[in-house]
Backbone bond lengths (Angstrom), bond angles and torsions (degrees), N, CA, C in turn:
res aa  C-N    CA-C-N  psi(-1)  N-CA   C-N-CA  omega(-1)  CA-C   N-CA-C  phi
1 X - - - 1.449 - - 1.526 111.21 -
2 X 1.002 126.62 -52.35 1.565 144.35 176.24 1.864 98.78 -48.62
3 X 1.563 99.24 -81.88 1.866 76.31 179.41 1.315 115.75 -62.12
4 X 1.265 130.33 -29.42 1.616 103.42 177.48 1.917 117.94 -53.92
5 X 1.147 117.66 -28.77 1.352 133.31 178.68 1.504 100.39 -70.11
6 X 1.245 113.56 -55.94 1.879 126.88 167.68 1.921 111.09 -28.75
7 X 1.290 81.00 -67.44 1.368 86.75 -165.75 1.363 98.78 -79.49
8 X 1.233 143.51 -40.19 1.588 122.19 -178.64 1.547 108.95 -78.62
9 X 0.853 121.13 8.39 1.861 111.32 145.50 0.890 133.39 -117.37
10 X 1.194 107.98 4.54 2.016 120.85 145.20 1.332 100.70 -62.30
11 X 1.190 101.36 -74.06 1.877 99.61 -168.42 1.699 115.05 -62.94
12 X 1.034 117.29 -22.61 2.151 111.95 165.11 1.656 81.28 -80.66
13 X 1.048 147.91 -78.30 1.581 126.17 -167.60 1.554 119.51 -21.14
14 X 1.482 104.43 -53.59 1.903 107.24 -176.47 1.183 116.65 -85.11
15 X 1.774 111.91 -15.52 1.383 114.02 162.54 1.492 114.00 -61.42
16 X 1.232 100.42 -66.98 1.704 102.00 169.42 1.303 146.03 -27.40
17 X 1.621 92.38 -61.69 1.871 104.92 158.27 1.273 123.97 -58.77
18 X 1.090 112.64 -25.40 1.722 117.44 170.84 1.538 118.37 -66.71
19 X 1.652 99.30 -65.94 1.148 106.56 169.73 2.047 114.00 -39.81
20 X 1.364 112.22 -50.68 1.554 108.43 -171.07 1.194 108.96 -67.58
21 X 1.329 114.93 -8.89 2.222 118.92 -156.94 1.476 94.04 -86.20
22 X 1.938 107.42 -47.58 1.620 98.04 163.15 1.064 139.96 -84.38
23 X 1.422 130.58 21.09 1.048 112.03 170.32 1.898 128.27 73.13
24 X 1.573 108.11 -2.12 0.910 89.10 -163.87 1.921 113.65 -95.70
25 X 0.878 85.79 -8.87 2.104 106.78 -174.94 1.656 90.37 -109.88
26 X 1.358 111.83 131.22 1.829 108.04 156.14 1.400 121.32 -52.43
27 X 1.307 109.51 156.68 1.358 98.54 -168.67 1.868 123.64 -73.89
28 X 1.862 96.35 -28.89 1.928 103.35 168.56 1.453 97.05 -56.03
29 X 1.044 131.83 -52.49 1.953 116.22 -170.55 1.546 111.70 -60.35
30 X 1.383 102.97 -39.55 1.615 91.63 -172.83 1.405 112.23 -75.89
31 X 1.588 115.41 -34.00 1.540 108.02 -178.53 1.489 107.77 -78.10
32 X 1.494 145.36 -22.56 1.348 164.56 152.94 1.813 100.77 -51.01
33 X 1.160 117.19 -23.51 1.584 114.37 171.01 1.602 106.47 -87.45
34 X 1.433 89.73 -33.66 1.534 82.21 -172.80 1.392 147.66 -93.13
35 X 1.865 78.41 -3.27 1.473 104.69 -175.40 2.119 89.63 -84.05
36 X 1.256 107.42 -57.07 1.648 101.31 -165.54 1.484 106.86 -63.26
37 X 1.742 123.86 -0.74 1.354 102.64 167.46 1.272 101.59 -91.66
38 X 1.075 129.57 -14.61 1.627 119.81 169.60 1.913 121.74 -85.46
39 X 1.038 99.94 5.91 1.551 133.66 151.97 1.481 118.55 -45.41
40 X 1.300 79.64 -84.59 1.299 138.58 178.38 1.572 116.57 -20.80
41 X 1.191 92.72 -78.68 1.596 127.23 -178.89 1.464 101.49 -66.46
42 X 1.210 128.84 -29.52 0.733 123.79 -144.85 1.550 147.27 84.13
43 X 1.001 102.93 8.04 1.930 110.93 -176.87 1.656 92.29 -93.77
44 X 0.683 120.38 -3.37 1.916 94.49 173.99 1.801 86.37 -143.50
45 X 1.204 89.74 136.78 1.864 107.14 162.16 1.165 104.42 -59.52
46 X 1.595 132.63 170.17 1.333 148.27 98.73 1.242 98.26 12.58
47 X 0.857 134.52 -114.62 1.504 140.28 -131.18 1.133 113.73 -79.34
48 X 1.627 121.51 -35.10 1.362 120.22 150.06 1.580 144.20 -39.00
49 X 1.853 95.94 -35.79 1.834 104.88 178.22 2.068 81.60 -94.06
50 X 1.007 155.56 0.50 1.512 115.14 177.47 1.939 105.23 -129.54
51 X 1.455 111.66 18.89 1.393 115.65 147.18 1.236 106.58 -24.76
52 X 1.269 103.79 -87.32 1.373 112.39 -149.64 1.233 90.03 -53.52
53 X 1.589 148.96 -93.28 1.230 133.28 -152.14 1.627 123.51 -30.29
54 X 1.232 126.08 15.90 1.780 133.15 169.18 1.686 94.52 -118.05
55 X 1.146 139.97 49.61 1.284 124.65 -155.38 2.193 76.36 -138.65
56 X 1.330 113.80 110.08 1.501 125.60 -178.28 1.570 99.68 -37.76
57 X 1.522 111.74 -57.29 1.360 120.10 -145.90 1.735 103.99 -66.98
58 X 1.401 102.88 -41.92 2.156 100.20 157.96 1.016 114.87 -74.16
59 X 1.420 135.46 -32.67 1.530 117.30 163.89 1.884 108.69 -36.21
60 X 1.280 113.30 -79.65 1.171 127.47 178.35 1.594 120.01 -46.04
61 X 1.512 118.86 -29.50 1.623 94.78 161.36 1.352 102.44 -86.31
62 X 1.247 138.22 -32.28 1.550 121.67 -177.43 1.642 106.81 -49.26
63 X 1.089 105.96 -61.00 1.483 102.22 -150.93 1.744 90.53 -80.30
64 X 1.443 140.37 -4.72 1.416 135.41 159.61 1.667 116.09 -66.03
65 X 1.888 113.96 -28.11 0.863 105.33 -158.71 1.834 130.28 -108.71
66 X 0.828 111.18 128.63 1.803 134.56 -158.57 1.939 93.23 -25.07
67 X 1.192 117.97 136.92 1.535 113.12 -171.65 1.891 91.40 -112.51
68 X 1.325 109.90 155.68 1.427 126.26 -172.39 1.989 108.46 -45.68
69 X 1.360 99.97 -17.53 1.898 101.31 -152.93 1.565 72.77 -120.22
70 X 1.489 135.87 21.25 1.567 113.76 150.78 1.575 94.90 -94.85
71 X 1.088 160.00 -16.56 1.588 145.58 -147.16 1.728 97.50 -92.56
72 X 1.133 114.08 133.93 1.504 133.67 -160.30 1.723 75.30 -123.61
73 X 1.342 84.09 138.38 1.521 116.72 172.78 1.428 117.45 -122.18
């Protein structure tokens, strides 16, 4: 059970990094894909994948940070 869990988050790890190296997916979707397949599967609880979202210091860059419909052209 353990290496099967091993090895499928090695491989969503190199999926991931790949995916971010090109550029071709933003990076919140790809890490937001990758967090709910590890959801998913089951390797992280509930409460384990959305910790971090109660964490002050991302409160505060989210809501600090410039949203797509502020950029003036």
């Amino acid at each position: 059970m353990y290496t099967f869990n091993f090895i499928f988050v090695a491989l969503l790890l190199t999926v991931t990094l790949l995916f971010l190296a090109f550029g071709r997916f933003s990076a919140d979707k790809v890490f937001l894909t990758a967090l709910g397949t590890l959801l998913i599967s089951g390797i992280l609880t509930p409460n384990e994948a959305l910790v971090g979202f109660s964490n002050q210091g991302l409160a505060c860059l989210l809501y600090t940070s410039p949203s797509p419909r502020d950029k003036r052209q």
